[in-house]
DSSP file (Angstrom, degrees, kcal/mol; ACC not computed):
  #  RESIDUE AA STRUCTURE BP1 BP2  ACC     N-H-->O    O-->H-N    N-H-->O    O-->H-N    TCO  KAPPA ALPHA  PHI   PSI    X-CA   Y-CA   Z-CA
    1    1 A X              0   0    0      0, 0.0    58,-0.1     0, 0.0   110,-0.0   0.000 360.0 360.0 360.0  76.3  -20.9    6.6  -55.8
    2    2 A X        +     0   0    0     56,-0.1    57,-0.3     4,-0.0    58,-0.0   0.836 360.0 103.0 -59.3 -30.3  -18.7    5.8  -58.8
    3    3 A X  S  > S-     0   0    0      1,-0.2     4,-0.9    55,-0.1     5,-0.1  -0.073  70.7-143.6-122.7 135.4  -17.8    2.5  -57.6
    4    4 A X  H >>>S+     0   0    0      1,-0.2     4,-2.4     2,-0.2     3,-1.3   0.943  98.8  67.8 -69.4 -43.7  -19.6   -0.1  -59.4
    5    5 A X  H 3>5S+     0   0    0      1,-0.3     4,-1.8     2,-0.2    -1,-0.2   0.801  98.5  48.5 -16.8 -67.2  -19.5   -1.9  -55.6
    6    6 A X  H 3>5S+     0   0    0      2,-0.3     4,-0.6     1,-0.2    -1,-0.3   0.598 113.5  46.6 -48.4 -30.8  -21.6    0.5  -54.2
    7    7 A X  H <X5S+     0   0    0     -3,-1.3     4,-2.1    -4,-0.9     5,-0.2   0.913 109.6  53.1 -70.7 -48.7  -24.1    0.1  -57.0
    8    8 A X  H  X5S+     0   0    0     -4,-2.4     4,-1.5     1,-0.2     5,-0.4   0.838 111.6  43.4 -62.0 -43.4  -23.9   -3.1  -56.8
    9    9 A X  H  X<S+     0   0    0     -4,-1.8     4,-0.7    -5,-0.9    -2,-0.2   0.729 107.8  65.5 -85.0  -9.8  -24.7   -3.0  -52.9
   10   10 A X  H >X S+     0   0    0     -4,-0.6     4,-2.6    -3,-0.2     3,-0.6   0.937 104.2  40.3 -60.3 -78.9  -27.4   -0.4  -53.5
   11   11 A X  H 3X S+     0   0    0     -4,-2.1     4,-3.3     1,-0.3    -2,-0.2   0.748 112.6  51.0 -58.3 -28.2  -29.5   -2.4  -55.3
   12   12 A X  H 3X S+     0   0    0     -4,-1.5     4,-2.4     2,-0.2    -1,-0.3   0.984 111.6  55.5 -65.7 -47.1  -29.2   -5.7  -53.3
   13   13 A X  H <X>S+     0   0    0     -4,-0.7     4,-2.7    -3,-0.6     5,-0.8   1.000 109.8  43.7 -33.3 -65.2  -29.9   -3.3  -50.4
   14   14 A X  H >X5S+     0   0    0     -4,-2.6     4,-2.8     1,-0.2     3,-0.5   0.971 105.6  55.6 -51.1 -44.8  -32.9   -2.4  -52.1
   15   15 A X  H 3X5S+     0   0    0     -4,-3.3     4,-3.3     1,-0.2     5,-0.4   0.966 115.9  46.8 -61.2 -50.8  -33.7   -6.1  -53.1
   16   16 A X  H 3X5S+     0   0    0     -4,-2.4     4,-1.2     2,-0.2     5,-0.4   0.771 102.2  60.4 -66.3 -13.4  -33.4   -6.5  -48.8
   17   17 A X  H <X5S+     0   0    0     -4,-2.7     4,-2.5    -3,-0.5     5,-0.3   0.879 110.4  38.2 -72.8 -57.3  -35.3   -3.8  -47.9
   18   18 A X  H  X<S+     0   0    0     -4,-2.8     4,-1.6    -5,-0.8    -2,-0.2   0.975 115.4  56.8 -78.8 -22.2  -38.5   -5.2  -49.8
   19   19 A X  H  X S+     0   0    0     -4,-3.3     4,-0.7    -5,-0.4     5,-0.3   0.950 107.4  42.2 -63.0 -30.8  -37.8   -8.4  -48.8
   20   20 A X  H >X S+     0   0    0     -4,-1.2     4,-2.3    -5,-0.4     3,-1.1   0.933 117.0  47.4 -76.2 -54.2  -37.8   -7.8  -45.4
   21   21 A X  H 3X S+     0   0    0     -4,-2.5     4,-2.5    -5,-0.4     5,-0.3   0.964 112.8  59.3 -59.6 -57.6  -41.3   -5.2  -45.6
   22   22 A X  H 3< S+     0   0    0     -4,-1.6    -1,-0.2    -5,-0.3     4,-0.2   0.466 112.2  31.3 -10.5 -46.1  -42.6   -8.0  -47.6
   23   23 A X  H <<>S+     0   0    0     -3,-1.1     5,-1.4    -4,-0.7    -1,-0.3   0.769 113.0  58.0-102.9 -68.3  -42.2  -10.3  -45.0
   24   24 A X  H ><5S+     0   0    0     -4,-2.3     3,-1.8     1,-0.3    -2,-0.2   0.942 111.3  57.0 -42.6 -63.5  -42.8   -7.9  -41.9
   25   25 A X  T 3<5S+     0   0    0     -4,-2.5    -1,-0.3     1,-0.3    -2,-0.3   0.771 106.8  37.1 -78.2 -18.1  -46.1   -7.4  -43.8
   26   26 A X  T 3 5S-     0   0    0     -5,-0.3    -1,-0.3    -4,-0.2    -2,-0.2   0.076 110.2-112.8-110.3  29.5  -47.5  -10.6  -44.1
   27   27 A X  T < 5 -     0   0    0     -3,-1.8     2,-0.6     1,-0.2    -3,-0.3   0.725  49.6-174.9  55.5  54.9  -46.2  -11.9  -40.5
   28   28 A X      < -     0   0    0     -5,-1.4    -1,-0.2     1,-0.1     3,-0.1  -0.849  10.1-158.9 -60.7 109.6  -44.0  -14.3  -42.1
   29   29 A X        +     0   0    0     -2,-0.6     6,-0.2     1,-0.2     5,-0.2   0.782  54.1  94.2 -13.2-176.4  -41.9  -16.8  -39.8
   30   30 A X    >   -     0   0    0      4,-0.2     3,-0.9     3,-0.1    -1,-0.2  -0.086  66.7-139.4 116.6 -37.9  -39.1  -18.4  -40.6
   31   31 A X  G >>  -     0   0    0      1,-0.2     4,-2.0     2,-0.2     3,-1.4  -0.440  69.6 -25.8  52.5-127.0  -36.2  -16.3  -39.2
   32   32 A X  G 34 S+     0   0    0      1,-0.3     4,-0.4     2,-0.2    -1,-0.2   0.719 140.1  57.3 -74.7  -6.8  -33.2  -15.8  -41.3
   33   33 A X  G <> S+     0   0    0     -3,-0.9     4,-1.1     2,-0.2    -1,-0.3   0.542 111.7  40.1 -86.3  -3.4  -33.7  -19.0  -43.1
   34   34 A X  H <> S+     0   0    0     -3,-1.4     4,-0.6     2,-0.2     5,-0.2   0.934 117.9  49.9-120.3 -80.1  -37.5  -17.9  -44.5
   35   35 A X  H  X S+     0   0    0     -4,-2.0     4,-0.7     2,-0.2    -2,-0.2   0.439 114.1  47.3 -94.8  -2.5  -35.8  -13.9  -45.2
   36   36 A X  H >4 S+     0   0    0     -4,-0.4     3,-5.6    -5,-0.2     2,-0.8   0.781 111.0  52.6 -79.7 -99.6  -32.6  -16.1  -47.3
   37   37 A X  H 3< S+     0   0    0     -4,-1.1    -2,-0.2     1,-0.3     4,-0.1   0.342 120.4  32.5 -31.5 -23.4  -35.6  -18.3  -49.2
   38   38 A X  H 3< S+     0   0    0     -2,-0.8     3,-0.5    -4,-0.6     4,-0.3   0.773 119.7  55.1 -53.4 -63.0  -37.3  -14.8  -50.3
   39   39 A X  S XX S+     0   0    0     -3,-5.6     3,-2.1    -4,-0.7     4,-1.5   0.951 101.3  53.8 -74.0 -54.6  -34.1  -13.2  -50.5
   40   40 A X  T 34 S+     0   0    0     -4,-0.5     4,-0.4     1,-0.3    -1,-0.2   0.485  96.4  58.4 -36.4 -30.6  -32.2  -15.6  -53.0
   41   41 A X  T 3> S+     0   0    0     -3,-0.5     4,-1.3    -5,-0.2    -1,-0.3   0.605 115.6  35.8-103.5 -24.2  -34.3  -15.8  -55.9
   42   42 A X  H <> S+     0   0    0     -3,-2.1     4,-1.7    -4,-0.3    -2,-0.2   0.628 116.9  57.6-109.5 -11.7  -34.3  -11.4  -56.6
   43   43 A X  H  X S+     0   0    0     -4,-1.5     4,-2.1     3,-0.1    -3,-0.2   0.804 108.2  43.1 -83.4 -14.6  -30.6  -11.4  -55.4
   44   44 A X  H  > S+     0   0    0     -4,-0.4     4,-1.6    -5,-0.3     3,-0.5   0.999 113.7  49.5 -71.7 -65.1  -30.0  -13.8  -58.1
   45   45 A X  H  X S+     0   0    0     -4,-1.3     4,-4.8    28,-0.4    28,-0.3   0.795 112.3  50.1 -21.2 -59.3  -32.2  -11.7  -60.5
   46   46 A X  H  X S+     0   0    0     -4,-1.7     4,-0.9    27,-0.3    -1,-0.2   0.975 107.2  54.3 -54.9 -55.6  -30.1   -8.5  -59.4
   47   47 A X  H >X S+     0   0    0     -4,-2.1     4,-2.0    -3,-0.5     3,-1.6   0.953 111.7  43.5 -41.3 -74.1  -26.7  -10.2  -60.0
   48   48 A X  H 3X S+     0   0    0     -4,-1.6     4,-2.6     1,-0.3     5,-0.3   0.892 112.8  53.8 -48.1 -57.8  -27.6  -11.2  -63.6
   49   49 A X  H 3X S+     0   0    0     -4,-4.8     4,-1.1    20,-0.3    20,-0.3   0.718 111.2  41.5 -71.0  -0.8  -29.0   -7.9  -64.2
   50   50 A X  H <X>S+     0   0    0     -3,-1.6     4,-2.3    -4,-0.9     5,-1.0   0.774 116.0  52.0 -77.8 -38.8  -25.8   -6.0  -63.1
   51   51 A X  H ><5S+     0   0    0     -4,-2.0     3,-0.7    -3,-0.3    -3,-0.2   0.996 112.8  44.8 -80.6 -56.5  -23.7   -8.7  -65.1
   52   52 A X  H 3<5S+     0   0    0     -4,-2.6    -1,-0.2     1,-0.2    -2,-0.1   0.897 116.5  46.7 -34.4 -57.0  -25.9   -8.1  -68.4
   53   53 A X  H 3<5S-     0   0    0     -4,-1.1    -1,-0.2    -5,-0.3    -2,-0.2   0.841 101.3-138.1 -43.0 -42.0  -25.7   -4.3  -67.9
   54   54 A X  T X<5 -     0   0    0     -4,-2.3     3,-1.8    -3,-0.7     2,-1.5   0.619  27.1-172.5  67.0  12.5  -21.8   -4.5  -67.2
   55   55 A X  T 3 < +     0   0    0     -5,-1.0    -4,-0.1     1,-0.4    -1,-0.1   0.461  68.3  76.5 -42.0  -9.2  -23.1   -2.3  -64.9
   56   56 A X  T 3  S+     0   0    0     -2,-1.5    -1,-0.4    -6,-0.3     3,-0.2   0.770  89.6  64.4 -85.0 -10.7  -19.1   -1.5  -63.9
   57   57 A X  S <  S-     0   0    0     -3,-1.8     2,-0.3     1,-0.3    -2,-0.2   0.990 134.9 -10.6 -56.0 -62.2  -19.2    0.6  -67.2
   58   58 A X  S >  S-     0   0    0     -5,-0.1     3,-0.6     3,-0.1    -1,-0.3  -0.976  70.2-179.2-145.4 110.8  -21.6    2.9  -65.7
   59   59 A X  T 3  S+     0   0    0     -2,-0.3    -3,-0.1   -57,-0.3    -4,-0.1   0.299  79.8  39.5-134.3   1.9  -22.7    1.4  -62.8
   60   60 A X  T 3  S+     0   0    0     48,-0.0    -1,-0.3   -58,-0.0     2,-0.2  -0.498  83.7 126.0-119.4  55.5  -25.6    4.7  -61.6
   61   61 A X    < > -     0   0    0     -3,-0.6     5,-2.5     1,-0.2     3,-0.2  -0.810  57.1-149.9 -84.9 152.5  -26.8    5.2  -65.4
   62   62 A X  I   >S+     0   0    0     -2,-0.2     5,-1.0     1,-0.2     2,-0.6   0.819  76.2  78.6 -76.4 -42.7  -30.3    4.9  -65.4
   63   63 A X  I   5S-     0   0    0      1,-0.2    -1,-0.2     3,-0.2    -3,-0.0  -0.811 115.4 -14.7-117.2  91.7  -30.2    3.7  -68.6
   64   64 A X  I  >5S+     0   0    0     -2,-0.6     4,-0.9    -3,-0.2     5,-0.4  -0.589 128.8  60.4-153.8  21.2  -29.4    0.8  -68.9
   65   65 A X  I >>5S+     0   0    0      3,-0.1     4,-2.4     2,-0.1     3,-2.2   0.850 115.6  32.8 -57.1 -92.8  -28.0    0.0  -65.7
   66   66 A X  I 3><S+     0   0    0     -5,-2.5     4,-2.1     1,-0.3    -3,-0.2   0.379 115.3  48.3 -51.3 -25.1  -30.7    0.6  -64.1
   67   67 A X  H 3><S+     0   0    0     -5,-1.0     4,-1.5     2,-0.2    -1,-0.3   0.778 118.2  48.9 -64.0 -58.9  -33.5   -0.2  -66.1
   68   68 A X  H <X S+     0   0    0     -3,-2.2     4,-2.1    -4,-0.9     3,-0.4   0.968 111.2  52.9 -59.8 -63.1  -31.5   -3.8  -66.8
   69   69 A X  H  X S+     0   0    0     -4,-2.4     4,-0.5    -5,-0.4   -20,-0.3   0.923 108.8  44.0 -45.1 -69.4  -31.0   -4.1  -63.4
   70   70 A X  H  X S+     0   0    0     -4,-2.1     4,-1.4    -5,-0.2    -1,-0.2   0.783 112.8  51.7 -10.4 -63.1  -34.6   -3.7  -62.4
   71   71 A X  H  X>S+     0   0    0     -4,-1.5     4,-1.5    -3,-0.4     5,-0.6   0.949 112.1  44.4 -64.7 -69.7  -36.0   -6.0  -65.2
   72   72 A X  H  <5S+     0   0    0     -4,-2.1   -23,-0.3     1,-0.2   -24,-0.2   0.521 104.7  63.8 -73.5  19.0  -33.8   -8.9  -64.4
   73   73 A X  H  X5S+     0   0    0     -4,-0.5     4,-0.6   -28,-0.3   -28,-0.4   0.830 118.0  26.9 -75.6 -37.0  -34.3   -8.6  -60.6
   74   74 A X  H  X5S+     0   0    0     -4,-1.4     4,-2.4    -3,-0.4    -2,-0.2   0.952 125.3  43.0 -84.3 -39.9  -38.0   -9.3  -61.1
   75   75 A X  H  X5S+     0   0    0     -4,-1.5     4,-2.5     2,-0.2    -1,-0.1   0.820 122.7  39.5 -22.8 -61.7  -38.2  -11.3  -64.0
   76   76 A X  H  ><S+     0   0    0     -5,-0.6     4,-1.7     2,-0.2    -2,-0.2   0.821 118.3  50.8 -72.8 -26.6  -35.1  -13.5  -63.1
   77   77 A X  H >X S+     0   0    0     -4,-0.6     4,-2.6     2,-0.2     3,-1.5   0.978 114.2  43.1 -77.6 -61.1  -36.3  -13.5  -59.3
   78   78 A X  H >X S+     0   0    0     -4,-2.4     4,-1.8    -5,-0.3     3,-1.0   0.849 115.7  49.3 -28.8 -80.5  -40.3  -14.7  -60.3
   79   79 A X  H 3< S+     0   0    0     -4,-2.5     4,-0.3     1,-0.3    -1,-0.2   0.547 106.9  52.8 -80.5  -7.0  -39.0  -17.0  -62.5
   80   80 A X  H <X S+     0   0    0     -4,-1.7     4,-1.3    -3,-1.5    -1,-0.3   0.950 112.1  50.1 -35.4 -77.4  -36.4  -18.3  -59.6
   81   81 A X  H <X>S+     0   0    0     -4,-2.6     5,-1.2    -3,-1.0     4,-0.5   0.794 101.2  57.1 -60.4 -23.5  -39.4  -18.8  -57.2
   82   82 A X  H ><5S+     0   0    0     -4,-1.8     3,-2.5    -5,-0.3     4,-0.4   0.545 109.6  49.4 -87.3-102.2  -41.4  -20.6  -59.4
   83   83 A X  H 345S+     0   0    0     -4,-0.3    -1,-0.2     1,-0.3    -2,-0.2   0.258 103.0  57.1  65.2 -98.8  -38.7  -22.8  -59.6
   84   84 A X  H 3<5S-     0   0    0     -4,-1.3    -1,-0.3   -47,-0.1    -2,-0.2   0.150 121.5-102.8 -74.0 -14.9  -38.3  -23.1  -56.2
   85   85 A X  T <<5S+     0   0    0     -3,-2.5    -3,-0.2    -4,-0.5    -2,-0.2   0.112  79.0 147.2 102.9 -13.8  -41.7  -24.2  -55.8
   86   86 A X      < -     0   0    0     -5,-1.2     2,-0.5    -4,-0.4    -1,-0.1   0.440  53.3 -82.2 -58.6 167.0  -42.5  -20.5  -54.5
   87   87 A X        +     0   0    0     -3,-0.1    -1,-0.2    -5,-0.1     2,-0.1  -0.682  44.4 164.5 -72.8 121.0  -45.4  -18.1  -54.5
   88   88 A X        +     0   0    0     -2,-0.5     2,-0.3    -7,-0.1     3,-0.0  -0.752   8.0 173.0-140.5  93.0  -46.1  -15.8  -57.8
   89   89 A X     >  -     0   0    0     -2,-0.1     4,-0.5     1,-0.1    -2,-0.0  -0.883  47.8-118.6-108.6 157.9  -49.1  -14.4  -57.8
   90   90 A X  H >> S+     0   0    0     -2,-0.3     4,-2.6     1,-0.2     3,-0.5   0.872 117.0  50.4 -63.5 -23.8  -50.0  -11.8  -60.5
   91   91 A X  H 3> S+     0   0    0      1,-0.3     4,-3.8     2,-0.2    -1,-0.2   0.975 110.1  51.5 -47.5 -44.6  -50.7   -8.9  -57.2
   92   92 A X  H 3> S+     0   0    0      2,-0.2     4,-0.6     1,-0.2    -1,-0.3   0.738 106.1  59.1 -80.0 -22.6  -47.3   -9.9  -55.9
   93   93 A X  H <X S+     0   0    0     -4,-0.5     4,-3.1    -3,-0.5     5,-0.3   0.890 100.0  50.0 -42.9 -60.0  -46.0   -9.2  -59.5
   94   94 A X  H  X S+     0   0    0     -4,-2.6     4,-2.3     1,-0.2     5,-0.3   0.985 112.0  53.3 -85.4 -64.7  -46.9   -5.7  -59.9
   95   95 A X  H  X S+     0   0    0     -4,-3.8     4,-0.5     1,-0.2    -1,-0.2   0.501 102.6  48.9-112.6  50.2  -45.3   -4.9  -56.7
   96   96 A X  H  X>S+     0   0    0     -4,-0.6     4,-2.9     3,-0.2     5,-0.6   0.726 112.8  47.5 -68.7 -52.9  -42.4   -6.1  -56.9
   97   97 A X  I  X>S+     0   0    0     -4,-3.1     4,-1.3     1,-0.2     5,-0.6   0.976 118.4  49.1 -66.4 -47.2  -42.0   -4.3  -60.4
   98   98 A X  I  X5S+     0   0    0     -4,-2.3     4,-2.3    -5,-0.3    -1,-0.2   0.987 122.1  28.7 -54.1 -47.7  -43.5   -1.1  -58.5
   99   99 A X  I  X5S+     0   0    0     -4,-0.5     4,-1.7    -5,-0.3     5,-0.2   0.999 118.5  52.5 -88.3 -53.0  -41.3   -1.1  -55.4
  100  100 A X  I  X5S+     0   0    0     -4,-2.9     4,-1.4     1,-0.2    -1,-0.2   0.712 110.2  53.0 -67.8 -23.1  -38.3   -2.7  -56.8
  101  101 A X  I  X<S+     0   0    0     -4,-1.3     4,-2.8    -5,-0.6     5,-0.5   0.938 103.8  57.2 -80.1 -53.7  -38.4    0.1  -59.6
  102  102 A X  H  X<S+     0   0    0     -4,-2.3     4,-2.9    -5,-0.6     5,-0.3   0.938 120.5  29.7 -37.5 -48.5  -38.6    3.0  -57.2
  103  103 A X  H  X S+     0   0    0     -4,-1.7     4,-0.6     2,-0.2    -2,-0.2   0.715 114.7  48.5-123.6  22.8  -35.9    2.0  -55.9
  104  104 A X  H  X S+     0   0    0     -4,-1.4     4,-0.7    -5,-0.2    -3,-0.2   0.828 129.8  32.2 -69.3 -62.0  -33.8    0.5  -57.8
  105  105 A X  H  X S+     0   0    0     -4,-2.8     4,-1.4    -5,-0.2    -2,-0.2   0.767 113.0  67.1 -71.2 -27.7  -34.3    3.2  -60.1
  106  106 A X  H  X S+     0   0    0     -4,-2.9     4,-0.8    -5,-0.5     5,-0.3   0.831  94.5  52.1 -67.8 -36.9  -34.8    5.6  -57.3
  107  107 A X  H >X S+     0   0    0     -4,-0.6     3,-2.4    -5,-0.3     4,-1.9   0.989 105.4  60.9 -48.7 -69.7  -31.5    5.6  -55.9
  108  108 A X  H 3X S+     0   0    0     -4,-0.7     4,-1.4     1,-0.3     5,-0.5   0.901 109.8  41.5 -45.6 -60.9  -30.1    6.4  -59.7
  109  109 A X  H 3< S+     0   0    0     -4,-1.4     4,-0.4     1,-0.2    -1,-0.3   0.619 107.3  58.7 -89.0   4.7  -32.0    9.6  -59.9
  110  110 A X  H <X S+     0   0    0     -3,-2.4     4,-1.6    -4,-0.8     5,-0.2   0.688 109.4  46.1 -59.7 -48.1  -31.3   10.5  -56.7
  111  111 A X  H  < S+     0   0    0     -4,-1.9    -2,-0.2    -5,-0.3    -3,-0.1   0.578 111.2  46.6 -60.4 -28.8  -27.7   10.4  -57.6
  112  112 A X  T  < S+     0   0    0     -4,-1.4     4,-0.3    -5,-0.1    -3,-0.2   0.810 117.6  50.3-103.9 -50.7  -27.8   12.1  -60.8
  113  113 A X  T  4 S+     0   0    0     -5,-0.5     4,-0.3    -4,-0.4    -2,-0.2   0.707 117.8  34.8 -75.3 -36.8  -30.0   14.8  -58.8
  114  114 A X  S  X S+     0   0    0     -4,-1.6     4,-3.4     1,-0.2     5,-0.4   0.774 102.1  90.9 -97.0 -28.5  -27.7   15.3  -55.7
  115  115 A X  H  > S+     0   0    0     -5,-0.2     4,-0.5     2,-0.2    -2,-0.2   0.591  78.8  44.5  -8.5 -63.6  -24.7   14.9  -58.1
  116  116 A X  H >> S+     0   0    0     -4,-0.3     3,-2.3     2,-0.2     4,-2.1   0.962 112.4  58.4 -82.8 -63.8  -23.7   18.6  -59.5
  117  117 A X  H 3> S+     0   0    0      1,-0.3     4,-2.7    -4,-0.3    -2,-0.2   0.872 106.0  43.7 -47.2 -36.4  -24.0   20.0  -55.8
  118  118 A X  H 3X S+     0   0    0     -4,-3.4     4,-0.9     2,-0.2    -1,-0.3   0.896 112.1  53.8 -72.5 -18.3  -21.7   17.8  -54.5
  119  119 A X  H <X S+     0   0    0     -3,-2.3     4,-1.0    -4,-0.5    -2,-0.2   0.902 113.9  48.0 -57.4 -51.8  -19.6   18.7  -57.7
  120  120 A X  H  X S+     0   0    0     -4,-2.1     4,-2.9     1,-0.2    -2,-0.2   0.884 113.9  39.7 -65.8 -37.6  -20.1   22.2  -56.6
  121  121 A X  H  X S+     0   0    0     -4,-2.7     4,-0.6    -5,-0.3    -2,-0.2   0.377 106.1  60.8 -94.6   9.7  -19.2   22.0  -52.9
  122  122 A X  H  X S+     0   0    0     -4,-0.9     4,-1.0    -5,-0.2    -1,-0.2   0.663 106.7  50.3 -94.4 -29.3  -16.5   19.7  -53.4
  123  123 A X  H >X S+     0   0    0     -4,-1.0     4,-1.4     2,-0.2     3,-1.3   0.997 118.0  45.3 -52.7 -62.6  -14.7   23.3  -56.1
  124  124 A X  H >< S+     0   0    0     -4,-2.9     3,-1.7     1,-0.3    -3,-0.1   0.907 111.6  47.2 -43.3 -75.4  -15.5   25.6  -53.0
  125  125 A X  H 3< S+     0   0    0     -4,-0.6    -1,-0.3     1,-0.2    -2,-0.2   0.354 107.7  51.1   5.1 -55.2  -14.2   23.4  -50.8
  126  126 A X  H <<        0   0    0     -3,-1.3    -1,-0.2    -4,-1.0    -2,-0.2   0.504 360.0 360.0-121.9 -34.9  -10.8   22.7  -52.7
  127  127 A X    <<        0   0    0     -3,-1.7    -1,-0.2    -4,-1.4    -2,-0.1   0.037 360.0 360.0 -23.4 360.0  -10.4   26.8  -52.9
């Protein structure tokens, strides 16, 4: 995944993924208009950290894509919801920054990790 797109649509993936388990887990209602109010405030957070990064430079680096990217989903998203009138408690802090950093960052080193092989079996391949 060179393509800053794709990066860019990893991590907002990631940003739906925990919104939606988030959600799932704490029976909340609402339908798509309660998983938007949830969603909005860390997709905003994601956006900014992509745009800060330049994240189209390097757009899986870990550093400082990803890292950037990370910070200002949760940082920019908290400080969105409070905002917003929304729920921040300090629990609901910590895992955000825990889940949203696995994978936010976890994708990235996945990438770097699966990376050479495909490097390699695209040479055979082309043989």
């Amino acid at each position: 995944m060179r393509s800053a797109a794709g990066a860019a649509a990893a991590d907002l993936g990631c940003v739906l993924v925990f919104v939606v388990i988030g959600r799932a887990n704490h029976h909340a209602g609402g339908g798509l208009a309660g998983l938007w109010d949830t969603f909005w405030p860390f997709a905003a957070g994601a956006v900014a950290g992509l745009l800060v990064t330049r994240f189209w430079r390097r757009p899986t680096a870990l550093v400082p894509t990803g890292v950037g990217v990370w910070l200002g989903t949760v940082a920019i998203g908290m400080t969105l919801r409070v905002l917003a009138g929304q729920g921040t408690a300090f629990a609901f802090i910590v895992v955000a920054l825990a889940f949203l950093g696995l994978f936010q960052l976890g994708w990235r080193l996945l990438w770097h990790r699966l990376a050479p092989a495909r490097h390699r079996q695209r040479a055979r391949s082309a043989s």
